[in-house]
C-alpha positions in Angstrom: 36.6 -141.3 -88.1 37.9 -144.7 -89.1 40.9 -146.3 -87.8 41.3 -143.4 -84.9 42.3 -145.5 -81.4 39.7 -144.9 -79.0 38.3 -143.5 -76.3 37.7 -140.3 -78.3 35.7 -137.0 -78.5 34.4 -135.3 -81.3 31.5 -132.3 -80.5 29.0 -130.3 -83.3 27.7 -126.8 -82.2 24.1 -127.4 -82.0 22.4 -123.8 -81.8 24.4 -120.5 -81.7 21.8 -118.0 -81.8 22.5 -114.0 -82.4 19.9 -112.7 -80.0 18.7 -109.4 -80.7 16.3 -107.4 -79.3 14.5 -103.8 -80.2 18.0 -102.0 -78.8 20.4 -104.0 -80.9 22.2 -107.3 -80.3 22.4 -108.5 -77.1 25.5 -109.0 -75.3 24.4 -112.1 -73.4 24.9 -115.7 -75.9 23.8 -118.8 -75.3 25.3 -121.4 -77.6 24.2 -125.6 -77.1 26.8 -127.6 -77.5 26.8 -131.6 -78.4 30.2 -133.7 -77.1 29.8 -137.1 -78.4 32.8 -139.7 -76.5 33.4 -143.0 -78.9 35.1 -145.9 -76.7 35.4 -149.6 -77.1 33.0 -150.4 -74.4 30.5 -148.8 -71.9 32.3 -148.6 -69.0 35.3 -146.4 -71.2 32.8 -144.3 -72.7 31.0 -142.9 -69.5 34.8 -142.4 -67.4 35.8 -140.5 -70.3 32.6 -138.5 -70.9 32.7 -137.9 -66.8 36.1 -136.6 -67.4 35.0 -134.1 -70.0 32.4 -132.9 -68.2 34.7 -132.2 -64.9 36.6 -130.2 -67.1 34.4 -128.7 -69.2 31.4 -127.7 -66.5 31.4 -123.6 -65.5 29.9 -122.4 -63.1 31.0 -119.0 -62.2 32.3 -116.4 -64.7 35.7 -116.4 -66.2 37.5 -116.4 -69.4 37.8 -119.5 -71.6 39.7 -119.3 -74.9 39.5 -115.7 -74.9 35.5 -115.0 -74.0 34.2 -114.1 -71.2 32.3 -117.2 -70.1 29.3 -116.9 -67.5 28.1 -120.9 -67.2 28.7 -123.8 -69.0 26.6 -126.7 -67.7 25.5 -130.4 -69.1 21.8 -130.5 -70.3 21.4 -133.8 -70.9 23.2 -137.2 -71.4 22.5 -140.2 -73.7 24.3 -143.6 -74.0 24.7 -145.8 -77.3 26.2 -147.9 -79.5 27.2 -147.2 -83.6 26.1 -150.8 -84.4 26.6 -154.4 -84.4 29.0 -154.0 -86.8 31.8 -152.2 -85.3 30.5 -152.3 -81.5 31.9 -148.7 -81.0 30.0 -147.3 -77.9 28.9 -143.7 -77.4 27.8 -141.3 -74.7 26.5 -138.1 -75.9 26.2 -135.0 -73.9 24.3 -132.0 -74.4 26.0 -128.2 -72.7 24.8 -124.9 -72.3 27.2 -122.2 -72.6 26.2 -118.6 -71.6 28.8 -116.1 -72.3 29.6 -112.3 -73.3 31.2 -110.5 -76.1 
């Protein structure tokens, strides 16, 4: 968003798929998650996107924000900038979350 002091984070939900199968729905989910860190230079942009992913990254079962969260783990990574324009810089990561309702 314009005119919001960086580093920042701002994240889209890729793919939340309702899995179901010939005996219903399924209790395992799997939901892809996209975190995107904004930050006036490079360097800014990966220390904050490492710091996201130390807090974000699950990997044994317990509850997060009220579900019952099995994994949550980085799938991929990707670095960039918005422009010459503006000069913003951007690391992008991908997640996995497994988890059961």
């Amino acid at each position: 968003p314009a005119n919001t002091a960086l580093p920042y984070a701002t994240f889209l939900i890729v793919d939340d798929p309702d899995d179901r199968h010939l005996a219903g729905r399924s209790a395992v989910r799997r939901c892809r998650v996209q975190l995107d860190v904004w930050a006036a230079d490079t360097k800014s942009a990966r220390e904050t996107a490492d710091a996201a992913d130390a807090a974000l990254t699950v990997n044994s079962r317990r509850t997060v924000g009220g579900a019952d969260v099995a994994q949550i783990a980085r799938i991929d990574t990707r670095t960039g900038d918005d422009g010459e324009a503006t000069r913003i810089f951007r690391r992008s990561s991908d997640y996995q979350i497994t988890y059961y309702r």
